[in-house]
N, C-alpha and C positions, 0 to 999 in steps of 0.2 A: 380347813379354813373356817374361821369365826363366822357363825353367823351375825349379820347385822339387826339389829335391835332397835325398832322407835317407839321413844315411849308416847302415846298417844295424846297423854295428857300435856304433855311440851307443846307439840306440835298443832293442836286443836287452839290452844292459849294464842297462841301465833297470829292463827286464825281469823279469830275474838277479835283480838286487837285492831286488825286490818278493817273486820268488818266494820268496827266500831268508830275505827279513823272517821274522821270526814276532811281528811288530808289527802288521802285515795280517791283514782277513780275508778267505781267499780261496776264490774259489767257483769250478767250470767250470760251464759250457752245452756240453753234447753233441749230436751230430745225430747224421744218419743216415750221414753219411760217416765215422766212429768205426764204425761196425760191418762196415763194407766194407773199413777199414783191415787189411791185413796183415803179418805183422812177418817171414814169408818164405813161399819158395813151398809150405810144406809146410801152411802157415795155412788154417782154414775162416773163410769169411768171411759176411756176410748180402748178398746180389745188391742192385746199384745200383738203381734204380727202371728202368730202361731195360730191362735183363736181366730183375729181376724181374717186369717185362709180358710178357717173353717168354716164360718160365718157363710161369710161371699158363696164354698166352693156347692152349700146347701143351697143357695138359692140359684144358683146359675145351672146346678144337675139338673134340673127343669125341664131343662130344652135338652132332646136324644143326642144333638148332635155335637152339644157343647162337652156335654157328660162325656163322651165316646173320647172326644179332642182331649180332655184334661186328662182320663185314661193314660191313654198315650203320653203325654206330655210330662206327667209326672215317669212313666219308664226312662222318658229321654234323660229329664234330669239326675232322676233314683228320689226312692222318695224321704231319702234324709236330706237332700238340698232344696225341696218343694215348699215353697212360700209363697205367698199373694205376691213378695217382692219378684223372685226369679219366674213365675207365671207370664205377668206384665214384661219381663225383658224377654223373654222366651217371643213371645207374642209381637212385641214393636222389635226384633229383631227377620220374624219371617214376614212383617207387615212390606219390609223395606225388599225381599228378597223375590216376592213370592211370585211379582206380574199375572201373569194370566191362568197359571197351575194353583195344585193344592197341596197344602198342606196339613197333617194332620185331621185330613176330611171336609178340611177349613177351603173357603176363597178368598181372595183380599175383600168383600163384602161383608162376610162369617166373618173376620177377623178384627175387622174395625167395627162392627158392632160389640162382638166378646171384649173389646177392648173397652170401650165406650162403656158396657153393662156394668165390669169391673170397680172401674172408673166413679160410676155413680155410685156404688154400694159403700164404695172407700166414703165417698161422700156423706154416706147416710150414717155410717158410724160414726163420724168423727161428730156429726151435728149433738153433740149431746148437751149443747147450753139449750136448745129446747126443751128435754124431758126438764130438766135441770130449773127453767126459771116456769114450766106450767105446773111442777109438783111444789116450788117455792120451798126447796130445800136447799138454798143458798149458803145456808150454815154448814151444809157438808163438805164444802168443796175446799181442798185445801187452798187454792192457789186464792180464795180469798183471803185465807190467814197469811199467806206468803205477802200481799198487796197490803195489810196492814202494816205489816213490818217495814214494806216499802212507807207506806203515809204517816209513820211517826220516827220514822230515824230522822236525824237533824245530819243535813250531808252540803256540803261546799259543792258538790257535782252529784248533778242527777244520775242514778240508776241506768241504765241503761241495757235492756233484754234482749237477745237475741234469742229465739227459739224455728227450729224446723215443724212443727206443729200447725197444720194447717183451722185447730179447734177454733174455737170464742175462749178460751178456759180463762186465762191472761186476760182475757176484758172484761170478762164479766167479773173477774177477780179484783180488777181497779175500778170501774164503775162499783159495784156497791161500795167499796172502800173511797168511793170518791176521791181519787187519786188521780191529776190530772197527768195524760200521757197524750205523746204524739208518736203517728205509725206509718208518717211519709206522706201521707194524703192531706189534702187541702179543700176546701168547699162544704156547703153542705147540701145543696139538692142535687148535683153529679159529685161526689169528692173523686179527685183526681190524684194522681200520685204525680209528688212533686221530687224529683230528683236531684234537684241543684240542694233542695233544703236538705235531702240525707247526706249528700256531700259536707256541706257545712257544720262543723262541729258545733257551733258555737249558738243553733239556730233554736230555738226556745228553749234559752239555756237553765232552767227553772223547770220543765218538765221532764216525766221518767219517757225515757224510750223504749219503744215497742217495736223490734225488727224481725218480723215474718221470714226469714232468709229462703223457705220453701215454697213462701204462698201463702193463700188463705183463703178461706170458705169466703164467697163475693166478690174475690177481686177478677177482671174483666178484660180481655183487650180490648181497643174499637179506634181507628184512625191512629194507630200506631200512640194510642193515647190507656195509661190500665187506670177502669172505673172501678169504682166499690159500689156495689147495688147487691140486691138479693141473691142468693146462693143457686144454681143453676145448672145444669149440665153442659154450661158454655166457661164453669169456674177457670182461673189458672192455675194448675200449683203442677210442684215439681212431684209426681208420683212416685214412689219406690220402684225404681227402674235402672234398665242400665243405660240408660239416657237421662242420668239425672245431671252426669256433670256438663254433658252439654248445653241442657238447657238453664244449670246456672250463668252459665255465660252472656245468657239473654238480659234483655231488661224485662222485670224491674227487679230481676236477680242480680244482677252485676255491679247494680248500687250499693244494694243493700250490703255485699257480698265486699264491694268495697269499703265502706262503712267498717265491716268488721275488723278490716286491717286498717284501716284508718286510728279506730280506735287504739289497736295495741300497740300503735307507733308515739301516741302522748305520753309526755314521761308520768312515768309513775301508776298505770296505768295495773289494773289486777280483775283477771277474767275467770270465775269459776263455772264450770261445768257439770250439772247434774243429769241424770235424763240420758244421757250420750256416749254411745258408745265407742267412737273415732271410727267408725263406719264411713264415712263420707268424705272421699278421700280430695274433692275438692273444698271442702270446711280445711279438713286436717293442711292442706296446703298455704293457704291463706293465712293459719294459727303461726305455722311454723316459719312459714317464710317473715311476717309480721315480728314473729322474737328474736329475731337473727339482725334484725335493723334497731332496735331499742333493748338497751342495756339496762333500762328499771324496771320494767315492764314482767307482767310474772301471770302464768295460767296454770292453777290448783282444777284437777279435774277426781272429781266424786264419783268413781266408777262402782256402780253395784256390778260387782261381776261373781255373785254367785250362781251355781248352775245345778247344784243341787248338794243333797245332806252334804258338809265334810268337802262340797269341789268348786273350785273357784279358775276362773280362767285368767287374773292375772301372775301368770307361773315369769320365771325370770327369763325362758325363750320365747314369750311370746311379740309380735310386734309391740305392740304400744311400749310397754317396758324397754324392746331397744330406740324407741323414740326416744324416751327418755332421759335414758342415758349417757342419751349424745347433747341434750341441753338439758343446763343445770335451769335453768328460768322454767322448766316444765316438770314439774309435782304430779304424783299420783297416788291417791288416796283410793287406796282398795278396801275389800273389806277386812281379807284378814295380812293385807301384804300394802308397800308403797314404793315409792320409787323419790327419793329425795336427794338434793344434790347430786344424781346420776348414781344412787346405789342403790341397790333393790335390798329389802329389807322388811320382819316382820313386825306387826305391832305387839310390843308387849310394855304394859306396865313394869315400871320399875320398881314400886312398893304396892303394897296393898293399901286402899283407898281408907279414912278412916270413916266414920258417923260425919264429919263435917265433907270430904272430899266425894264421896258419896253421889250423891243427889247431881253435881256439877258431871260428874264423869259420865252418870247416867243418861243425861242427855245428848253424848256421841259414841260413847261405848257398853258394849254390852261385855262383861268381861266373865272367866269360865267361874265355875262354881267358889264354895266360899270354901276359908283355910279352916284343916278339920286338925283336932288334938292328935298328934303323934301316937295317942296309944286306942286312937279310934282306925290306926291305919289297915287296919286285917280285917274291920267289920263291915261288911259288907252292907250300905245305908244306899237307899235307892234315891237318886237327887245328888249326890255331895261329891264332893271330886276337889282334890287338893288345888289351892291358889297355884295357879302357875302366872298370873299375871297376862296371860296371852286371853283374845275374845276377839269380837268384830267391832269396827267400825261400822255405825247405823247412820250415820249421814249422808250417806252415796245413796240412801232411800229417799224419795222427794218429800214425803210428808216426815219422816225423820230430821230433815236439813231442815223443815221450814219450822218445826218445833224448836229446834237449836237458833234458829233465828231471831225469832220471836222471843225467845231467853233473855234476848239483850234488849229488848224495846227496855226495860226498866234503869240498865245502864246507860240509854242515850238519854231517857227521860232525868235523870238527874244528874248526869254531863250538860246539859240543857241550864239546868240550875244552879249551875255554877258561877 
Protein backbone atom coordinates (compact mmCIF):
# COMPACT_ATOMS: atom_id res chain seq x y z
CA UNK A 1 0.00 0.00 0.00
CA UNK A 2 1.13 3.78 -0.84
CA UNK A 3 2.28 5.60 1.63
CA UNK A 4 0.33 8.94 1.98
CA UNK A 5 2.50 11.98 1.60
CA UNK A 6 1.73 15.84 2.73
CA UNK A 7 3.69 18.34 1.48
CA UNK A 8 4.09 20.78 4.27
CA UNK A 9 4.50 23.57 2.39
CA UNK A 10 0.66 23.30 0.76
CA UNK A 11 -0.66 22.68 3.71
CA UNK A 12 1.05 25.46 6.14
CA UNK A 13 0.00 28.09 3.06
CA UNK A 14 -3.42 26.91 3.97
CA UNK A 15 -2.87 27.92 7.32
CA UNK A 16 -1.44 31.51 6.45
CA UNK A 17 -4.27 32.20 4.87
CA UNK A 18 -6.91 31.41 7.42
CA UNK A 19 -4.76 33.05 9.89
CA UNK A 20 -4.46 35.96 7.85
CA UNK A 21 -8.43 36.05 7.05
CA UNK A 22 -10.30 38.48 9.00
CA UNK A 23 -13.25 36.78 7.39
CA UNK A 24 -12.73 33.80 10.10
CA UNK A 25 -13.30 33.41 13.46
CA UNK A 26 -10.51 32.36 15.26
CA UNK A 27 -10.13 30.75 18.46
CA UNK A 28 -6.87 28.88 20.24
CA UNK A 29 -6.97 25.80 22.90
CA UNK A 30 -4.04 26.13 25.12
CA UNK A 31 -2.42 23.36 27.30
CA UNK A 32 -0.10 22.82 29.61
CA UNK A 33 2.76 22.69 27.22
CA UNK A 34 2.19 26.73 26.53
CA UNK A 35 3.43 27.38 29.96
CA UNK A 36 6.63 25.29 29.84
CA UNK A 37 7.23 26.87 26.60
CA UNK A 38 10.27 29.16 26.54
CA UNK A 39 11.25 31.91 24.17
CA UNK A 40 15.16 31.61 25.65
CA UNK A 41 17.30 30.51 28.10
CA UNK A 42 16.88 33.48 30.27
CA UNK A 43 12.85 32.41 30.32
CA UNK A 44 10.87 31.20 33.69
CA UNK A 45 8.91 28.67 32.84
CA UNK A 46 5.92 26.34 34.73
CA UNK A 47 7.82 22.62 35.35
CA UNK A 48 6.39 19.74 33.03
CA UNK A 49 4.32 17.36 34.91
CA UNK A 50 7.38 14.84 35.33
CA UNK A 51 9.56 17.70 36.96
CA UNK A 52 6.82 19.16 38.60
CA UNK A 53 6.36 15.48 40.65
CA UNK A 54 9.72 15.92 41.47
CA UNK A 55 9.54 19.17 42.66
CA UNK A 56 6.57 18.75 45.12
CA UNK A 57 7.64 14.99 45.93
CA UNK A 58 11.14 16.94 47.55
CA UNK A 59 9.42 18.87 49.61
CA UNK A 60 6.66 16.94 50.92
CA UNK A 61 9.52 13.80 51.91
CA UNK A 62 9.90 16.15 54.90
CA UNK A 63 7.41 14.78 57.00
CA UNK A 64 8.37 10.60 57.92
CA UNK A 65 5.14 9.86 57.36
CA UNK A 66 4.05 11.41 54.11
CA UNK A 67 7.51 10.08 52.75
CA UNK A 68 6.56 6.32 53.96
CA UNK A 69 2.66 7.01 52.15
CA UNK A 70 4.19 7.96 48.71
CA UNK A 71 6.57 4.91 49.24
CA UNK A 72 3.85 2.78 49.02
CA UNK A 73 1.69 4.65 46.70
CA UNK A 74 4.04 4.82 44.03
CA UNK A 75 4.24 0.35 44.44
CA UNK A 76 0.33 0.67 44.12
CA UNK A 77 0.59 2.60 40.95
CA UNK A 78 4.30 1.12 39.57
CA UNK A 79 6.40 3.85 39.18
CA UNK A 80 6.07 4.34 35.31
CA UNK A 81 2.45 5.49 35.89
CA UNK A 82 3.57 7.95 39.08
CA UNK A 83 2.72 11.46 38.53
CA UNK A 84 1.72 14.62 40.69
CA UNK A 85 -1.39 13.92 38.38
CA UNK A 86 -2.18 10.00 39.46
CA UNK A 87 -0.76 11.04 43.31
CA UNK A 88 -3.75 13.50 43.68
CA UNK A 89 -6.35 10.84 42.28
CA UNK A 90 -4.85 8.05 44.24
CA UNK A 91 -5.44 10.32 47.23
CA UNK A 92 -9.20 12.05 46.55
CA UNK A 93 -10.01 8.66 45.72
CA UNK A 94 -9.09 6.88 49.29
CA UNK A 95 -10.14 10.59 50.81
CA UNK A 96 -13.84 9.36 49.73
CA UNK A 97 -13.27 5.62 50.88
CA UNK A 98 -11.48 5.80 53.96
CA UNK A 99 -14.15 6.74 57.12
CA UNK A 100 -12.65 6.11 60.16
CA UNK A 101 -9.45 3.41 59.10
CA UNK A 102 -6.17 3.96 57.24
CA UNK A 103 -4.71 3.98 54.55
CA UNK A 104 -1.39 3.91 53.49
CA UNK A 105 -0.48 4.84 57.20
CA UNK A 106 -2.60 7.84 56.24
CA UNK A 107 -6.10 9.08 58.27
CA UNK A 108 -8.81 10.97 56.50
CA UNK A 109 -6.85 14.03 58.54
CA UNK A 110 -3.15 12.92 56.94
CA UNK A 111 -4.99 12.79 53.88
CA UNK A 112 -6.68 16.00 53.53
CA UNK A 113 -3.77 17.76 54.65
CA UNK A 114 -1.20 15.79 52.05
CA UNK A 115 -3.79 16.77 49.73
CA UNK A 116 -4.12 20.40 50.80
CA UNK A 117 0.17 20.53 50.99
CA UNK A 118 0.16 19.33 47.24
CA UNK A 119 -2.33 21.43 46.30
CA UNK A 120 -0.51 24.65 47.39
CA UNK A 121 2.99 23.66 45.86
CA UNK A 122 0.96 23.22 42.47
CA UNK A 123 0.21 26.69 43.39
CA UNK A 124 3.55 27.97 43.94
CA UNK A 125 4.92 26.70 40.75
CA UNK A 126 2.54 27.81 38.50
CA UNK A 127 2.96 31.61 40.31
CA UNK A 128 5.84 32.38 38.00
CA UNK A 129 4.40 36.01 36.68
CA UNK A 130 6.02 37.00 40.11
CA UNK A 131 9.70 36.08 39.52
CA UNK A 132 8.82 37.17 36.04
CA UNK A 133 7.62 40.93 36.70
CA UNK A 134 10.27 41.56 40.00
CA UNK A 135 13.39 40.45 37.64
CA UNK A 136 11.53 42.71 34.77
CA UNK A 137 12.40 40.46 32.25
CA UNK A 138 9.18 40.66 30.42
CA UNK A 139 11.03 40.60 27.09
CA UNK A 140 11.48 36.77 27.74
CA UNK A 141 8.28 35.71 27.87
CA UNK A 142 6.91 34.39 24.75
CA UNK A 143 3.29 34.78 25.23
CA UNK A 144 4.16 38.46 25.12
CA UNK A 145 5.27 38.04 21.51
CA UNK A 146 2.18 35.83 20.97
CA UNK A 147 -0.15 39.05 22.52
CA UNK A 148 1.59 41.22 19.98
CA UNK A 149 0.51 39.38 17.21
CA UNK A 150 -2.82 39.44 18.86
CA UNK A 151 -2.73 43.76 19.10
CA UNK A 152 -1.67 44.26 15.43
CA UNK A 153 -3.71 41.76 13.22
CA UNK A 154 -6.60 43.81 11.76
CA UNK A 155 -9.50 41.02 12.48
CA UNK A 156 -13.52 41.51 11.82
CA UNK A 157 -13.92 39.07 15.11
CA UNK A 158 -11.85 39.09 18.18
CA UNK A 159 -9.44 36.35 19.26
CA UNK A 160 -10.71 34.50 21.46
CA UNK A 161 -8.30 31.96 23.98
CA UNK A 162 -9.27 29.22 25.67
CA UNK A 163 -6.49 27.84 27.88
CA UNK A 164 -6.46 25.06 31.01
CA UNK A 165 -3.59 26.99 32.62
CA UNK A 166 -4.23 28.13 35.69
CA UNK A 167 -0.75 30.81 35.27
CA UNK A 168 -0.99 34.88 34.81
CA UNK A 169 1.25 34.05 31.47
CA UNK A 170 -1.83 35.24 28.91
CA UNK A 171 -2.17 38.39 31.04
CA UNK A 172 0.60 39.55 31.67
CA UNK A 173 1.37 38.81 27.93
CA UNK A 174 -1.79 41.23 26.92
CA UNK A 175 -1.33 43.81 29.57
CA UNK A 176 2.21 44.91 28.58
CA UNK A 177 1.07 44.42 24.91
CA UNK A 178 -1.79 46.51 25.86
CA UNK A 179 -4.24 44.62 24.41
CA UNK A 180 -7.72 44.97 25.74
CA UNK A 181 -9.39 41.50 26.91
CA UNK A 182 -12.18 40.22 28.93
CA UNK A 183 -12.17 36.96 31.18
CA UNK A 184 -15.89 36.65 32.39
CA UNK A 185 -15.42 38.90 35.35
CA UNK A 186 -16.99 42.14 36.05
CA UNK A 187 -16.20 45.13 38.75
CA UNK A 188 -13.33 46.39 40.04
CA UNK A 189 -12.89 46.35 43.88
CA UNK A 190 -14.80 42.60 44.33
CA UNK A 191 -14.79 41.49 40.34
CA UNK A 192 -17.14 38.92 40.16
CA UNK A 193 -17.70 36.36 37.47
CA UNK A 194 -20.41 37.11 35.22
CA UNK A 195 -22.01 34.30 33.42
CA UNK A 196 -24.76 35.47 31.37
CA UNK A 197 -21.85 37.77 29.65
CA UNK A 198 -19.87 34.39 28.81
CA UNK A 199 -23.10 32.93 27.42
CA UNK A 200 -23.37 35.90 25.09
CA UNK A 201 -21.50 35.80 22.08
CA UNK A 202 -21.80 38.87 21.08
CA UNK A 203 -20.81 40.71 24.54
CA UNK A 204 -17.74 43.16 24.16
CA UNK A 205 -17.61 42.41 20.72
CA UNK A 206 -14.19 44.53 20.08
CA UNK A 207 -12.29 42.56 22.86
CA UNK A 208 -9.94 39.32 22.73
CA UNK A 209 -11.14 36.70 25.03
CA UNK A 210 -9.61 35.03 27.81
CA UNK A 211 -11.22 31.57 28.93
CA UNK A 212 -9.57 29.92 32.08
CA UNK A 213 -11.68 26.47 31.25
CA UNK A 214 -9.62 25.04 34.41
CA UNK A 215 -9.42 27.95 36.73
CA UNK A 216 -7.06 30.37 37.70
CA UNK A 217 -4.56 31.62 40.43
CA UNK A 218 -7.44 34.06 42.49
CA UNK A 219 -10.48 32.93 41.50
CA UNK A 220 -12.74 32.35 44.81
CA UNK A 221 -16.02 30.85 45.70
CA UNK A 222 -18.21 32.79 48.54
CA UNK A 223 -22.21 32.84 48.60
CA UNK A 224 -22.36 30.58 45.68
CA UNK A 225 -20.92 33.84 43.97
CA UNK A 226 -16.61 33.04 42.20
CA UNK A 227 -14.34 36.38 43.39
CA UNK A 228 -11.06 37.32 41.79
CA UNK A 229 -8.85 38.67 44.78
CA UNK A 230 -5.31 37.50 45.73
CA UNK A 231 -4.11 33.99 45.23
CA UNK A 232 -4.62 31.75 48.49
CA UNK A 233 -4.93 28.46 49.63
CA UNK A 234 -8.78 28.91 49.32
CA UNK A 235 -7.98 29.24 45.04
CA UNK A 236 -10.41 27.27 42.65
CA UNK A 237 -9.07 25.34 39.91
CA UNK A 238 -9.59 22.05 38.42
CA UNK A 239 -6.33 20.03 39.64
CA UNK A 240 -4.80 17.28 37.63
CA UNK A 241 -7.16 14.59 39.00
CA UNK A 242 -9.43 11.98 38.44
CA UNK A 243 -12.03 14.46 39.44
CA UNK A 244 -11.38 16.67 37.06
CA UNK A 245 -14.38 15.96 34.67
CA UNK A 246 -16.60 16.27 37.44
CA UNK A 247 -15.75 19.25 38.63
CA UNK A 248 -15.92 20.70 35.12
CA UNK A 249 -19.40 20.26 35.44
CA UNK A 250 -19.59 22.84 38.22
CA UNK A 251 -19.63 26.60 37.74
CA UNK A 252 -17.83 28.72 36.74
CA UNK A 253 -16.56 25.69 34.64
CA UNK A 254 -19.64 24.76 32.85
CA UNK A 255 -19.87 28.27 31.46
CA UNK A 256 -16.93 28.50 30.25
CA UNK A 257 -17.03 25.02 29.21
CA UNK A 258 -20.07 25.92 27.34
CA UNK A 259 -18.79 28.84 25.72
CA UNK A 260 -16.48 26.53 24.02
CA UNK A 261 -19.04 24.70 22.25
CA UNK A 262 -20.90 27.67 21.65
CA UNK A 263 -18.15 29.00 19.90
CA UNK A 264 -17.57 26.09 17.37
CA UNK A 265 -21.23 25.91 16.59
CA UNK A 266 -20.90 29.77 14.58
CA UNK A 267 -20.32 29.30 11.11
CA UNK A 268 -17.20 29.52 9.94
CA UNK A 269 -15.64 29.29 12.93
CA UNK A 270 -11.56 27.73 13.12
CA UNK A 271 -10.07 26.39 16.60
CA UNK A 272 -6.28 25.82 16.75
CA UNK A 273 -4.76 23.88 19.55
CA UNK A 274 -1.27 24.10 20.78
CA UNK A 275 -0.13 23.15 24.35
CA UNK A 276 -2.62 20.13 24.36
CA UNK A 277 -2.48 16.96 24.27
CA UNK A 278 -6.46 15.63 24.05
CA UNK A 279 -5.90 14.32 27.49
CA UNK A 280 -9.05 15.62 28.79
CA UNK A 281 -11.58 13.72 27.77
CA UNK A 282 -14.34 16.22 28.96
CA UNK A 283 -12.60 19.16 26.56
CA UNK A 284 -12.27 16.36 23.80
CA UNK A 285 -16.14 15.71 24.26
CA UNK A 286 -17.23 19.19 23.98
CA UNK A 287 -14.69 19.66 20.63
CA UNK A 288 -16.24 16.85 19.01
CA UNK A 289 -19.68 16.75 19.82
CA UNK A 290 -19.54 20.71 18.84
CA UNK A 291 -18.16 19.68 14.98
CA UNK A 292 -20.76 17.10 14.43
CA UNK A 293 -23.60 20.02 14.70
CA UNK A 294 -21.59 22.77 12.32
CA UNK A 295 -20.59 21.94 8.96
CA UNK A 296 -17.90 25.02 8.54
CA UNK A 297 -16.54 24.85 11.40
CA UNK A 298 -12.85 23.28 11.55
CA UNK A 299 -10.05 22.37 14.63
CA UNK A 300 -6.27 22.16 13.31
CA UNK A 301 -4.61 20.86 16.46
CA UNK A 302 -0.51 21.38 16.76
CA UNK A 303 0.41 18.27 18.62
CA UNK A 304 4.19 18.18 19.79
CA UNK A 305 4.17 14.63 20.28
CA UNK A 306 7.78 13.87 20.22
CA UNK A 307 9.09 11.44 22.97
CA UNK A 308 12.38 11.24 22.30
CA UNK A 309 15.46 10.89 19.43
CA UNK A 310 13.63 9.32 16.29
CA UNK A 311 9.98 8.43 18.41
CA UNK A 312 6.98 10.12 18.14
CA UNK A 313 3.70 8.98 19.67
CA UNK A 314 1.38 9.98 16.97
CA UNK A 315 1.67 6.39 15.25
CA UNK A 316 -1.67 5.44 13.00
CA UNK A 317 -3.13 3.17 16.01
CA UNK A 318 -3.05 5.45 18.34
CA UNK A 319 -6.50 7.19 19.71
CA UNK A 320 -6.32 10.69 18.57
CA UNK A 321 -5.50 9.59 14.99
CA UNK A 322 -8.75 7.23 15.14
CA UNK A 323 -10.41 10.42 16.35
CA UNK A 324 -9.66 11.65 13.46
CA UNK A 325 -10.37 9.70 11.13
CA UNK A 326 -13.70 9.47 11.76
CA UNK A 327 -14.14 13.61 11.15
CA UNK A 328 -12.88 15.06 8.19
CA UNK A 329 -13.49 18.86 10.11
CA UNK A 330 -10.53 17.40 12.60
CA UNK A 331 -6.68 18.03 11.36
CA UNK A 332 -3.70 16.89 13.04
CA UNK A 333 -0.41 18.41 12.63
CA UNK A 334 2.30 16.12 14.14
CA UNK A 335 5.59 16.61 13.97
CA UNK A 336 6.74 14.11 11.73
CA UNK A 337 3.06 12.60 10.73
CA UNK A 338 -0.83 14.27 10.30
CA UNK A 339 -3.87 13.24 9.95
CA UNK A 340 -5.84 15.24 7.12
CA UNK A 341 -9.12 14.68 5.57
CA UNK A 342 -9.34 11.35 7.76
CA UNK A 343 -5.79 9.92 6.31
CA UNK A 344 -2.91 9.63 8.19
CA UNK A 345 0.08 10.45 6.47
CA UNK A 346 3.73 11.68 6.54
CA UNK A 347 5.13 15.21 6.01
CA UNK A 348 7.48 15.24 3.14
CA UNK A 349 8.33 17.98 0.79
CA UNK A 350 7.75 17.56 -2.53
CA UNK A 351 10.73 19.55 -4.19
CA UNK A 352 13.70 20.79 -2.52
CA UNK A 353 13.26 24.37 -1.38
CA UNK A 354 15.29 26.83 -3.37
CA UNK A 355 17.50 30.38 -1.97
CA UNK A 356 14.04 32.19 -2.23
CA UNK A 357 11.52 29.12 -0.66
CA UNK A 358 14.11 28.83 2.02
CA UNK A 359 13.73 31.12 4.80
CA UNK A 360 9.54 30.91 4.36
CA UNK A 361 9.80 26.92 5.08
CA UNK A 362 12.14 27.55 7.85
CA UNK A 363 9.72 29.02 9.88
CA UNK A 364 7.50 25.75 10.20
CA UNK A 365 9.77 23.12 8.96
CA UNK A 366 12.87 21.80 9.73
CA UNK A 367 13.66 19.68 6.91
CA UNK A 368 16.56 16.55 6.72
CA UNK A 369 19.89 17.45 5.57
CA UNK A 370 20.92 19.19 2.22
CA UNK A 371 21.13 17.32 -1.52
CA UNK A 372 24.91 16.01 -1.79
CA UNK A 373 26.59 15.31 -5.51
CA UNK A 374 25.94 11.71 -6.67
CA UNK A 375 29.68 11.05 -6.65
CA UNK A 376 29.99 12.35 -3.03
CA UNK A 377 27.56 9.33 -2.21
CA UNK A 378 30.51 6.71 -0.69
CA UNK A 379 32.25 9.60 1.34
CA UNK A 380 31.59 9.30 4.30
CA UNK A 381 31.07 13.56 5.59
CA UNK A 382 29.83 13.87 9.10
CA UNK A 383 26.58 16.42 8.77
CA UNK A 384 25.16 15.64 5.11
CA UNK A 385 22.70 13.20 4.40
CA UNK A 386 20.87 12.97 1.12
CA UNK A 387 17.58 15.42 0.42
CA UNK A 388 14.68 13.12 1.08
CA UNK A 389 12.35 15.88 1.47
CA UNK A 390 10.89 14.32 4.75
CA UNK A 391 11.85 16.63 8.47
CA UNK A 392 9.69 17.92 11.32
CA UNK A 393 7.12 20.11 11.71
CA UNK A 394 8.23 22.99 14.43
CA UNK A 395 5.01 24.65 15.01
CA UNK A 396 3.31 22.16 17.57
CA UNK A 397 6.29 23.91 19.72
CA UNK A 398 4.60 27.17 21.34
CA UNK A 399 7.41 29.46 20.87
CA UNK A 400 7.86 27.95 17.21
CA UNK A 401 3.89 28.76 16.33
CA UNK A 402 4.27 32.13 17.88
CA UNK A 403 7.39 32.94 15.67
CA UNK A 404 5.41 31.71 12.63
CA UNK A 405 2.67 34.03 13.83
CA UNK A 406 4.36 36.90 14.26
CA UNK A 407 5.80 36.22 10.41
CA UNK A 408 2.53 37.56 9.28
CA UNK A 409 2.16 40.77 11.36
CA UNK A 410 3.85 42.36 8.18
CA UNK A 411 1.29 40.87 5.78
CA UNK A 412 -1.68 42.18 7.80
CA UNK A 413 0.23 45.50 8.14
CA UNK A 414 -0.02 46.00 4.51
CA UNK A 415 -3.37 44.21 3.80
CA UNK A 416 -4.21 47.14 6.17
CA UNK A 417 -2.86 49.44 3.42
CA UNK A 418 -4.72 48.65 0.90
Amino acid sequence: MNEIVYDPSEFIRGLQQLLVSDKKRIAFLFGAGTSLSTKNSKSLNVPAIGKMTEIIEQKLNINKKIKRAIIEIKKELGIENYTIETLLSNLEIKKNIIGKGKLNGLNLADIENFLKQIKKEVRVLVSIHKGIIESGELKNVIHVDFAEWIGRADRKYPIEIFTTNYDYLFEVGLEEKKVPYYDGFSGSFRPFFNSDSVEDLDFTPQETKLWKIHGSLGWHIENNTVWRKDSDDEDILIYPSSLKYADSRKQPYASLMDRLSNYLKQPDSVLLTCGYSFGDQHINERILTALKSNTTAHVFVLLYDKVGKNKYSLTEDCELVKLAKENSKLSIYGIKSAVIGCKYGIWKLKREPDKYDTPNINLYFDEDGPLIDIEEINKEKKGEEYWTGEGELTIPDFKSFVMFLKSMIVENISKRKE
